[in-house]
C-alpha positions as a Markdown table, in Angstrom:
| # | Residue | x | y | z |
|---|---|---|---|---|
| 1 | Unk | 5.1 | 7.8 | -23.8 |
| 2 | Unk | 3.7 | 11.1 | -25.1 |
| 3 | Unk | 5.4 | 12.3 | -29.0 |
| 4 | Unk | 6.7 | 15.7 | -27.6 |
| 5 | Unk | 7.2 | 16.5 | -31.7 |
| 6 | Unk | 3.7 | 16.4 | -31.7 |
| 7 | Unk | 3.1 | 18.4 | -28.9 |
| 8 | Unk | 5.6 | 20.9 | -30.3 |
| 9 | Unk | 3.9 | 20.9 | -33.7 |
| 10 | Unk | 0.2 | 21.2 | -32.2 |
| 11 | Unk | 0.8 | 23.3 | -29.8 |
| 12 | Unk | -2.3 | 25.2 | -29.1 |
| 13 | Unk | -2.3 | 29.2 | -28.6 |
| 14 | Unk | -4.3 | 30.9 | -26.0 |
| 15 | Unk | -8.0 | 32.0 | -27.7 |
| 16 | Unk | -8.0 | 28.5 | -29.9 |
| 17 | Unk | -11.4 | 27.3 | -30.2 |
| 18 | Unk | -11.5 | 23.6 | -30.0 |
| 19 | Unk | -14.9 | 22.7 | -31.5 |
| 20 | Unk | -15.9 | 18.8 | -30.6 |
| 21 | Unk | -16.3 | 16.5 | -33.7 |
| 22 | Unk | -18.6 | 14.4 | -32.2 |
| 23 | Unk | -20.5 | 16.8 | -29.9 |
| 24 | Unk | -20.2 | 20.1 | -31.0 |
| 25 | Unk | -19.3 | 21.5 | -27.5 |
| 26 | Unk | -16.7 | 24.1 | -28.0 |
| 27 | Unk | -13.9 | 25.1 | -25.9 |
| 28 | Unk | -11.9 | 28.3 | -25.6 |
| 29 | Unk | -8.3 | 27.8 | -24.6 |
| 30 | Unk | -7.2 | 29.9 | -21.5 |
| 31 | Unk | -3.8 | 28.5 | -20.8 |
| 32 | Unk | -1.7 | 25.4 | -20.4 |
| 33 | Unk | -1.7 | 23.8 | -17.2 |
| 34 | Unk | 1.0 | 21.3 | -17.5 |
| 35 | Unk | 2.0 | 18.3 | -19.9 |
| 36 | Unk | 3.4 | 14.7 | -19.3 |
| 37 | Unk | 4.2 | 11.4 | -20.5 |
| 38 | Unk | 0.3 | 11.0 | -21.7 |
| 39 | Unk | -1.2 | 14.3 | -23.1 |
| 40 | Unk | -1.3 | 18.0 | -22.6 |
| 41 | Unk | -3.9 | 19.6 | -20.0 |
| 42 | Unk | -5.1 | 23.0 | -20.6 |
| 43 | Unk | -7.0 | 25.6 | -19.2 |
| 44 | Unk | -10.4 | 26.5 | -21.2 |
| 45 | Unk | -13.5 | 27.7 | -20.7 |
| 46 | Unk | -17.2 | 26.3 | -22.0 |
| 47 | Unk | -20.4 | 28.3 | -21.6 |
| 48 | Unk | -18.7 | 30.8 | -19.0 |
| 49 | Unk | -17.6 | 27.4 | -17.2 |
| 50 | Unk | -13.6 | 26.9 | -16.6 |
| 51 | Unk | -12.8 | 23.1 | -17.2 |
| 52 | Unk | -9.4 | 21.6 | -17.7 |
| 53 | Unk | -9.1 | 19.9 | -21.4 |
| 54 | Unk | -6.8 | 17.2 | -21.1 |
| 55 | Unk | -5.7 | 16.5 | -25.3 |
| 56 | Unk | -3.5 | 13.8 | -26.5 |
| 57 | Unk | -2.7 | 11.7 | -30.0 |
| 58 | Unk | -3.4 | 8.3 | -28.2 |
| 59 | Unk | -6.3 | 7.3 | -28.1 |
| 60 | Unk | -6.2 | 4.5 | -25.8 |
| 61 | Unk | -5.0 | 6.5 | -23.1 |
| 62 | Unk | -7.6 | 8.7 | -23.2 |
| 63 | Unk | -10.1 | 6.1 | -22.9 |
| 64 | Unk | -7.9 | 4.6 | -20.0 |
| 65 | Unk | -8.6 | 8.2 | -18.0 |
| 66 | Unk | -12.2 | 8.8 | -19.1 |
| 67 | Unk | -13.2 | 4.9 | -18.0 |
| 68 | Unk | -11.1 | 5.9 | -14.5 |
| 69 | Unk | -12.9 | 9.3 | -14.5 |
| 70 | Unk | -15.9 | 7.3 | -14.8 |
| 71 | Unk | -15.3 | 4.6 | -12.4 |
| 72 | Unk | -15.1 | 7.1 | -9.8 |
| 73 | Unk | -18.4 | 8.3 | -10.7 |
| 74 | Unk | -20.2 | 5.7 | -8.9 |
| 75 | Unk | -18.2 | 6.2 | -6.1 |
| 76 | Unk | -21.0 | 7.3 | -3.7 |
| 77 | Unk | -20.2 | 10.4 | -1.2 |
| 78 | Unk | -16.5 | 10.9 | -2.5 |
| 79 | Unk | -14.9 | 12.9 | -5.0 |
| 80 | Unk | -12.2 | 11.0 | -6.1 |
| 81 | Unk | -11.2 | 13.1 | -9.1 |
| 82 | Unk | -12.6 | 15.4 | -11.1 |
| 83 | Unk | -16.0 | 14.8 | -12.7 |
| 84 | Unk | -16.2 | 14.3 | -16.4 |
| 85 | Unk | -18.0 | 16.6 | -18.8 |
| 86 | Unk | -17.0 | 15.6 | -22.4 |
| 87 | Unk | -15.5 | 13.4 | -24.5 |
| 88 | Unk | -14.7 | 14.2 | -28.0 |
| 89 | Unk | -11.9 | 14.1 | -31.2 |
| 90 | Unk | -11.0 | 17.5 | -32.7 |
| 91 | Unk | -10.2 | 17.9 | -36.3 |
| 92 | Unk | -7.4 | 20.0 | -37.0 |
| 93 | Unk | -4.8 | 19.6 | -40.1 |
| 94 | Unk | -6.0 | 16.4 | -40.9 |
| 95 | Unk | -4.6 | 15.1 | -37.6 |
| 96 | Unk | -7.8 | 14.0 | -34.9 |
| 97 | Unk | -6.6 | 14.6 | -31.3 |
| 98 | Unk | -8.9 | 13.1 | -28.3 |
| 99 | Unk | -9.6 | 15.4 | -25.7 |
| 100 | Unk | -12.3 | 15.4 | -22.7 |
| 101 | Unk | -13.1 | 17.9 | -20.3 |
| 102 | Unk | -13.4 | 18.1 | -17.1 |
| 103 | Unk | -13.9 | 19.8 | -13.2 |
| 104 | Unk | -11.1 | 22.6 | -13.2 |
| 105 | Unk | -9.8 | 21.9 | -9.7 |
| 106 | Unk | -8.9 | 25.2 | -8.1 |
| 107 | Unk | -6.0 | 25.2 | -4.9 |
| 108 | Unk | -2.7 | 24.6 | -4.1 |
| 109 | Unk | -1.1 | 21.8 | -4.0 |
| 110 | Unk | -0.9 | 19.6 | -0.7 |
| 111 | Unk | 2.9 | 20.9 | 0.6 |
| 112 | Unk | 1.8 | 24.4 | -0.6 |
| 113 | Unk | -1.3 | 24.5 | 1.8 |
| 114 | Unk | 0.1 | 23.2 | 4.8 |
| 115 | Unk | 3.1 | 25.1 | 4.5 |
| 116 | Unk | 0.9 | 28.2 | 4.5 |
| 117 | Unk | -1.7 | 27.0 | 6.8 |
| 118 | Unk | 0.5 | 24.5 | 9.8 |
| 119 | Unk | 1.0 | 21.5 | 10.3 |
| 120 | Unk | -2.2 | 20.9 | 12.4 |
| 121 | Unk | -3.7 | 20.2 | 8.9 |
| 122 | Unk | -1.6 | 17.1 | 7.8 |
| 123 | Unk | -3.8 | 14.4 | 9.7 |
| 124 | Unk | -6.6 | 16.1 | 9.0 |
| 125 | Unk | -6.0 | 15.9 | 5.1 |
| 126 | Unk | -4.4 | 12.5 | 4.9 |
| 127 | Unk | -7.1 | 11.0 | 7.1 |
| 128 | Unk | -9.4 | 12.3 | 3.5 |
| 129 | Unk | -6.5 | 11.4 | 1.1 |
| 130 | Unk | -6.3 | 7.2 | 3.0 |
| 131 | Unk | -10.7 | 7.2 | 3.1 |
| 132 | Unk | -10.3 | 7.9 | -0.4 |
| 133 | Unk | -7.6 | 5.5 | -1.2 |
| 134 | Unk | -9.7 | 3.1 | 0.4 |
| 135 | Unk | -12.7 | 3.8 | -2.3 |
| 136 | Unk | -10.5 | 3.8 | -5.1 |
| 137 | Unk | -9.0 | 0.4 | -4.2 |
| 138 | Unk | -12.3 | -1.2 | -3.6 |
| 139 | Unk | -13.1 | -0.5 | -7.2 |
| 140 | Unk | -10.4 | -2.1 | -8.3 |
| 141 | Unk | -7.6 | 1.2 | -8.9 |
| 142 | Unk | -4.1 | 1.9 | -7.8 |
| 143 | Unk | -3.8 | 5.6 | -8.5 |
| 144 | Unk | 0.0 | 4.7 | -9.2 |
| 145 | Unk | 2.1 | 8.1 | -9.4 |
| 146 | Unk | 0.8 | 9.3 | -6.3 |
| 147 | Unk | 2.5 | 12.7 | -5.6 |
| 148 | Unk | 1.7 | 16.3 | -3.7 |
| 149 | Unk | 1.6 | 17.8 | -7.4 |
| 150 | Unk | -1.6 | 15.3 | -7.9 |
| 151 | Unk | -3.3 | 16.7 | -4.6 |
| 152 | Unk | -5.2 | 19.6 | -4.3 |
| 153 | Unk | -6.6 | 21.3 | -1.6 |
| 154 | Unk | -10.0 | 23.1 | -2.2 |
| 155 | Unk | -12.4 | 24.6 | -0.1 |
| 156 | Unk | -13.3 | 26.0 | 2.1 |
| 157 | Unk | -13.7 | 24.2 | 3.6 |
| 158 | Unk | -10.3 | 22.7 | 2.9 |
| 159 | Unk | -10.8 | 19.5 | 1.3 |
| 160 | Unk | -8.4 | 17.2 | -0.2 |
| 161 | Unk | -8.6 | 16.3 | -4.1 |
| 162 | Unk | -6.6 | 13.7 | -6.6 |
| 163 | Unk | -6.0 | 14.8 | -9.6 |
| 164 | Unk | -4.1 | 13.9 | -13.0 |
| 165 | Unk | -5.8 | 10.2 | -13.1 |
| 166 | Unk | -2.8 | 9.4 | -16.0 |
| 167 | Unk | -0.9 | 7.0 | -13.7 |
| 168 | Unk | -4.0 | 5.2 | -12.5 |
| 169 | Unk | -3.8 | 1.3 | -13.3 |
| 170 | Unk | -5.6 | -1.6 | -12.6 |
| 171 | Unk | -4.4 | -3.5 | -9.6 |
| 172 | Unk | -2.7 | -6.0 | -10.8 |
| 173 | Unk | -1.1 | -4.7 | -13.4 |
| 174 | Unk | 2.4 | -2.9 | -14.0 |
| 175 | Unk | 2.3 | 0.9 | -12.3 |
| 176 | Unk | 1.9 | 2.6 | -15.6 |
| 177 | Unk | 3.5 | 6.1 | -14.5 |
| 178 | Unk | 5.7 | 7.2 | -11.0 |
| 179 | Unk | 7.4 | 9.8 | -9.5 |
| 180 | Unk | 10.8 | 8.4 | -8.2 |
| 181 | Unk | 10.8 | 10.0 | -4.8 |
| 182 | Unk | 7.8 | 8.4 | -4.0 |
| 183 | Unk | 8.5 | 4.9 | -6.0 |
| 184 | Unk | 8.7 | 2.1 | -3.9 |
| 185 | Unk | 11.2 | 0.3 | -6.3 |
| 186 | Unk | 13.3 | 3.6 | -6.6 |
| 187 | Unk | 13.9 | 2.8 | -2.5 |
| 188 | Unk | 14.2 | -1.1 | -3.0 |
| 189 | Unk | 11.4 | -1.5 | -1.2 |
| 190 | Unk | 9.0 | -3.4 | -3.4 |
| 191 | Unk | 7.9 | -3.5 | -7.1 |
| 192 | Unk | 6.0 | -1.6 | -9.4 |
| 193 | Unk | 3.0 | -3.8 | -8.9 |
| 194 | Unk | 0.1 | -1.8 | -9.1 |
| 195 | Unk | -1.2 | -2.9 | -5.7 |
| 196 | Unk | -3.3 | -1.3 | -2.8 |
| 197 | Unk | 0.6 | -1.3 | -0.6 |
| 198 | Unk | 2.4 | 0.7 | -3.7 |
| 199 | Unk | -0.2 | 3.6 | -2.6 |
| 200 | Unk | 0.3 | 3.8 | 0.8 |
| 201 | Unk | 4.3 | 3.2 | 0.8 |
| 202 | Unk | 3.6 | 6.3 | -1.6 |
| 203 | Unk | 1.1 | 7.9 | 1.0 |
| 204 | Unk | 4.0 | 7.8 | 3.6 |
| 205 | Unk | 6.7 | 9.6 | 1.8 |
| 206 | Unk | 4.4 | 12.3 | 1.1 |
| 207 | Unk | 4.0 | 12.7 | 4.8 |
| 208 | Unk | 7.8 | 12.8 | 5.4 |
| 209 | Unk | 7.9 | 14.9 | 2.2 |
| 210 | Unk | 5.7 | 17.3 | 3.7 |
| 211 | Unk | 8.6 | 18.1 | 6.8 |
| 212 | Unk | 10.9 | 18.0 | 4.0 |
| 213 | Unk | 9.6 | 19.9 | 1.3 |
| 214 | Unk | 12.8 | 20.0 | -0.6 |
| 215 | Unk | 12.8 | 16.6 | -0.2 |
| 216 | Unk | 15.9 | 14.6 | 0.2 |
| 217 | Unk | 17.9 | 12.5 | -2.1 |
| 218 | Unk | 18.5 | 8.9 | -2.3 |
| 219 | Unk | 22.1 | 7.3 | -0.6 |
| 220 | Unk | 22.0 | 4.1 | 0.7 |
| 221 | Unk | 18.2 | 3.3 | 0.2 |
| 222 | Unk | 16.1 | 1.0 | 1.4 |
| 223 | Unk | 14.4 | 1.3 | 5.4 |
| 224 | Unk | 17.3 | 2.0 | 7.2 |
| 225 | Unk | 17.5 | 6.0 | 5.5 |
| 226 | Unk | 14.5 | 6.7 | 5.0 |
| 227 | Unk | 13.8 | 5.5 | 9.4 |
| 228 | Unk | 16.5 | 7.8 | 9.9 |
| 229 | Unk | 14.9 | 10.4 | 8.4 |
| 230 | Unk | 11.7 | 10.1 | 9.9 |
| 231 | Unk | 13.5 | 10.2 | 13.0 |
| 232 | Unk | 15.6 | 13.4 | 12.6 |
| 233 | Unk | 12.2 | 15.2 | 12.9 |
| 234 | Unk | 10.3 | 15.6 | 16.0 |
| 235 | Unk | 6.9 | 16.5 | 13.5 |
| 236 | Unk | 7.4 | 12.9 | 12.0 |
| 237 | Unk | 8.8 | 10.7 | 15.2 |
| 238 | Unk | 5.2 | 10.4 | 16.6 |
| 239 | Unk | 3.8 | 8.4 | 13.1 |
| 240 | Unk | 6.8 | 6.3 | 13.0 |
| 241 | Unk | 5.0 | 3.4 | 13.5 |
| 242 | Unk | 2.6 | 3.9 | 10.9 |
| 243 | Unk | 5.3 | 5.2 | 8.7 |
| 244 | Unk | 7.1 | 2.0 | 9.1 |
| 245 | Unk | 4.7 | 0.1 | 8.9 |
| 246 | Unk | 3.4 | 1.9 | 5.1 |
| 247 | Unk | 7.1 | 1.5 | 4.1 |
| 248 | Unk | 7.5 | -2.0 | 4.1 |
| 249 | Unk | 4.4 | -3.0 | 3.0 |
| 250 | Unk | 2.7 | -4.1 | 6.0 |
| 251 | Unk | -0.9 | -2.8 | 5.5 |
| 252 | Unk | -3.0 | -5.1 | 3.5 |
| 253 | Unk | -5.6 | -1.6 | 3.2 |
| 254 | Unk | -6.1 | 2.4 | 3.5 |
| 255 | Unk | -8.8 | 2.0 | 5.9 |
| 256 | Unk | -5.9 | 0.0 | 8.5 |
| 257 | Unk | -3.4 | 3.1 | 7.5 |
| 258 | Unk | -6.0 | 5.6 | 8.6 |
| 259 | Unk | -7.5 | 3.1 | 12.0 |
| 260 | Unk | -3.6 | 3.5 | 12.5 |
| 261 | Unk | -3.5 | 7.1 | 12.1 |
| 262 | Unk | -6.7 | 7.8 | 14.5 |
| 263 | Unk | -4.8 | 6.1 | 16.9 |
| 264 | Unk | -1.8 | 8.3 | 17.4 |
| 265 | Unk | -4.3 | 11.6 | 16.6 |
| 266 | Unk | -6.2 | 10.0 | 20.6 |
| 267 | Unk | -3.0 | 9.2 | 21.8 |
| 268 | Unk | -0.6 | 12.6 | 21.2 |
| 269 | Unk | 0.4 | 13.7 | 24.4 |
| 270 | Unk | 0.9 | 17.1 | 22.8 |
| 271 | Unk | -1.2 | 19.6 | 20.8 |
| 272 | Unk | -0.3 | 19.4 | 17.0 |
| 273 | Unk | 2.1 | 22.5 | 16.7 |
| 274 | Unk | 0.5 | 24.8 | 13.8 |
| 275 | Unk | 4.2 | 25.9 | 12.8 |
| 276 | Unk | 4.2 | 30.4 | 13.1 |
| 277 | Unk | 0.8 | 30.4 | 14.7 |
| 278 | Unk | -0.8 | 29.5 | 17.8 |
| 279 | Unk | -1.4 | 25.7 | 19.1 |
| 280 | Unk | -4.3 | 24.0 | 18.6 |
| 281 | Unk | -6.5 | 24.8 | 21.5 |
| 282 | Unk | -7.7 | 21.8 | 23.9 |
| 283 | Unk | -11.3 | 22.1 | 22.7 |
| 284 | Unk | -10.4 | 22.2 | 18.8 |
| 285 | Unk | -8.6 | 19.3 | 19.4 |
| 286 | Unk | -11.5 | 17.3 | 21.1 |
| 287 | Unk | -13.6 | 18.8 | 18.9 |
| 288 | Unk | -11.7 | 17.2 | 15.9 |
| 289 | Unk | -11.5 | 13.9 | 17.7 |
| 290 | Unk | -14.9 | 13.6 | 17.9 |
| 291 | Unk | -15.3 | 14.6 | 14.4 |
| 292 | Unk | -13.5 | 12.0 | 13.6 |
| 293 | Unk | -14.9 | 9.5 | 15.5 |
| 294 | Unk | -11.7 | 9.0 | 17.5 |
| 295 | Unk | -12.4 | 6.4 | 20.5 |
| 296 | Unk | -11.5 | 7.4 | 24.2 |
| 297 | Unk | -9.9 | 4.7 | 26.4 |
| 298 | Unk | -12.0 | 5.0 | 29.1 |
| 299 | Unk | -14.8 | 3.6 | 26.5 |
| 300 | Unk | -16.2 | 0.2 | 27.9 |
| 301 | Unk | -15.4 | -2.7 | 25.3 |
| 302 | Unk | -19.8 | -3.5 | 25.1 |
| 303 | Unk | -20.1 | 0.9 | 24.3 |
| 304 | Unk | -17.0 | 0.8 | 21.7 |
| 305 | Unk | -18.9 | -2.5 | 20.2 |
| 306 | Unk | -22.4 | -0.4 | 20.6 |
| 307 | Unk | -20.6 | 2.4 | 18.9 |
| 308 | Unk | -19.3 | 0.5 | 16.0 |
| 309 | Unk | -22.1 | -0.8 | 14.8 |
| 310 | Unk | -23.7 | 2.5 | 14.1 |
| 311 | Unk | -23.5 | 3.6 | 10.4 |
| 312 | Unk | -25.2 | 4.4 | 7.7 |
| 313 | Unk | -27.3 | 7.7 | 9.2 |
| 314 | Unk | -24.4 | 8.0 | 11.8 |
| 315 | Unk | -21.4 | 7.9 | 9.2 |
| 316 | Unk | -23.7 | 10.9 | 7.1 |
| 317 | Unk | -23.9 | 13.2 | 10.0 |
| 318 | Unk | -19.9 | 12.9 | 10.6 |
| 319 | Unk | -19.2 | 13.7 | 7.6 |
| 320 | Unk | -21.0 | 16.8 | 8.1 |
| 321 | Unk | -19.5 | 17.5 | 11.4 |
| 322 | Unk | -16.4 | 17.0 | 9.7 |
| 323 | Unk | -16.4 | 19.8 | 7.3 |
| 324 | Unk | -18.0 | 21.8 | 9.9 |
| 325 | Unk | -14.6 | 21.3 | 12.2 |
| 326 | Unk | -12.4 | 22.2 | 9.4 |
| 327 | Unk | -14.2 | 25.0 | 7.9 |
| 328 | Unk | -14.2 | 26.5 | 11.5 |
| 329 | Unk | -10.0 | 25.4 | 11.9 |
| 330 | Unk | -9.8 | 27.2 | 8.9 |
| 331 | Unk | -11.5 | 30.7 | 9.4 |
| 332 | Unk | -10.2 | 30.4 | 12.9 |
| 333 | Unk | -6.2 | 30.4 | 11.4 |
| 334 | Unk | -7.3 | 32.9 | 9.0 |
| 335 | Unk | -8.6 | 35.4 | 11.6 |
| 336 | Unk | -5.0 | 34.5 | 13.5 |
C-alpha cells in the first residue's frame, strides 16, 4: 500500500520540473490526475507532448506496471493500455522516486460516454473491452480492478481504452487491487484469484453498472440480488443470460463472453433504444451487424463453416469496417 506521508511530504506543485536521473528527459508538471494504493499519476508535458507521469517510492511496483505496459506492447493490432515512453528515478531531497511516462489518454470515462451518447453504444464498446480482455489473458494478465474509472473512451472514432494497469496481476496469482462493487468475493461469488473469470464477473457488473450508474449497494449478496437487479431493468433483461452466465463463473474465456454477446446483438427483436435520441435505424443496425461479423440464421451450416475459416486479410478489413461504423454512429448522434 502507497505511504500517503510520503505523498503528502512530496507532493509535487504544478510547474515542477522532473528531470530523469538516468535519461535526462525532463517533464513539466501540469496537474494531478489521481492517486491510489501504488503511486501518484500526474499530468505533464515533454517536448510540447502531454504524457501522464505515474511516480511512486516503490520500486517494485513500478517495475510490475512498466513490464505490464510492456507486455502489451507486443500485443499486435490492440491497444491495451497506454504506450510506454520512459522510465526513470528522480532525485529530489535525497529521496529517489521511480516514475515513467506514458500515452495521456484523453475521454471520459465508460458510464460518462454512454450516458451522454445512448445506450446503442454499450455492445458496441464491450464487444472492444471482451476482444481485449481476450489478448490480455492470452498473455498471461488478469487486469484485476477492473472498473468504468479504468475505461476510457477516445476517438473519434469512439474507441474503448484500459487504463491504470496498477491492479494488473499475473493469473494465478492473488488479485493485487479491487474495487468492491465490482469484486467477485465482495458478492460471494468467487475468490480473488487472479483468473480470466474474476474479469469478466467484473465485465458484467459494469454492464449492470452502466443502467445503474449510482450503482446499488450490497444486501443479501450472492446471484439471487444481483439476478434481481438485472431483471428490474428492461435495458439489461435481454443479456441476462450472458450476465448470468459472467456472474457465476461459467465462461472459461472473453472471446465466449463476446460469441455470447454477438448472439443476442442478431437476435434483438428490437432496435437498441439510444435513451433522448432517435432509434437506431434498421440499416445502422445491419450495418453494425455486419461489421461485426454477426452471422444470419438463414446461413447454410457448409457457408457459416466457409465463412469461419476466413482470417487473417478478412479479420484486417473488419476492423476497418468497424471503426468506419462507429465513427459514422457517432457523427450521425452528434448531427441529432
Amino acid at each position: 500500500m502507497m505511504n500517503h506521508t510520503w505523498k503528502n511530504q512530496c507532493k509535487v506543485s504544478p510547474g515542477t520540473i522532473i528531470k530523469g536521473r538516468w535519461h535526462g528527459n525532463q517533464y513539466k508538471i501540469l496537474k494531478e490526475l489521481g492517486f491510489g494504493a501504488n503511486g501518484v499519476v500526474y499530468l505533464a508535458k515533454h517536448n510540447n507532448t502531454q504524457v501522464a507521469l505515474k511516480m511512486s517510492d516503490n520500486s517494485m511496483s513500478i517495475t510490475s506496471e512498466v513490464n505490464v505496459l510492456k507486455s502489451f506492447a507486443k500485443v499486435q493490432g490492440s491497444a491495451l493500455g497506454p504506450s510506454l515512453f520512459d522510465v526513470d528515478d528522480w532525485q529530489t531531497n535525497q529521496v529517489r522516486i521511480s516514475f515513467y511516462a506514458m500515452e495521456y489518454i484523453k475521454g471520459p470515462d465508460l458510464l460518462t460516454f454512454i450516458q451522454e451518447n445512448g445506450s446503442v453504444w454499450t455492445p458496441i464498446l464491450f464487444l472492444q473491452l471482451l476482444s481485449d480482455l481476450d489478448k490480455m489473458h492470452e498473455k498471461g494478465w488478469v487486469f484485476g480492478d477492473l472498473k468504468p474509472e479504468n475505461l476510457i473512451v477516445t476517438g473519434p472514432p469512439p474507441k474503448i481504452r484500459c487504463i491504470d494497469v496498477g491492479g494488473t496481476t499475473i493469473q494465478g496469482r492473488a488479485i493485487k487491487e479491487f474495487t468492491e462493487f465490482y469484486d467477485r468475493g465482495y458478492w460471494g461469488l468467487g475468490s480473488r484469484k487472479a483468473e480470466v473469470s474474476y474479469d469478466l464477473f467484473a465485465t458484467a457488473m459494469i454492464m449492470i453498472n452502466t443502467v445503474y450508474p449510482k450503482r446499488f449497494n450490497k444486501t443479501t449478496g450472492g446471484i439471487k440480488q444481483l439476478k434481481e437487479a438485472i431483471r428490474q431493468k428492461p435495458e439489461l433483461k435481454r443479456y441476462e443470460p450472458m450476465l448470468l452466465k459472467a456472474l457465476q463463473g461459467h465462461y472459461s474465456s472473453a472471446s465466449q463472453m463476446r460469441r455470447d454477446l454477438l448472439a443476442i446483438i442478431n437476435n434483438s427483436p428490437k432496435d437498441v433504444s439510444l435513451g433522448n435520441k432517435q432509434a437506431m435505424t434498421r440499416p445502422m443496425k445491419q450495418t453494425i451487424q455486419k461489421s461485426f461479423n454477426i452471422h444470419h440464421p438463414s446461413l447454410s451450416r457448409q457457408d457459416y463453416r466457409k465463412k469461419k475459416r476466413k482470417s487473417g486479410l478478412m479479420e484486417f478489413f473488419l476492423i476497418g469496417m468497424v471503426l468506419c461504423v462507429c465513427y459514422g454512429l457517432y457523427i450521425f448522434m452528434k448531427l441529432m
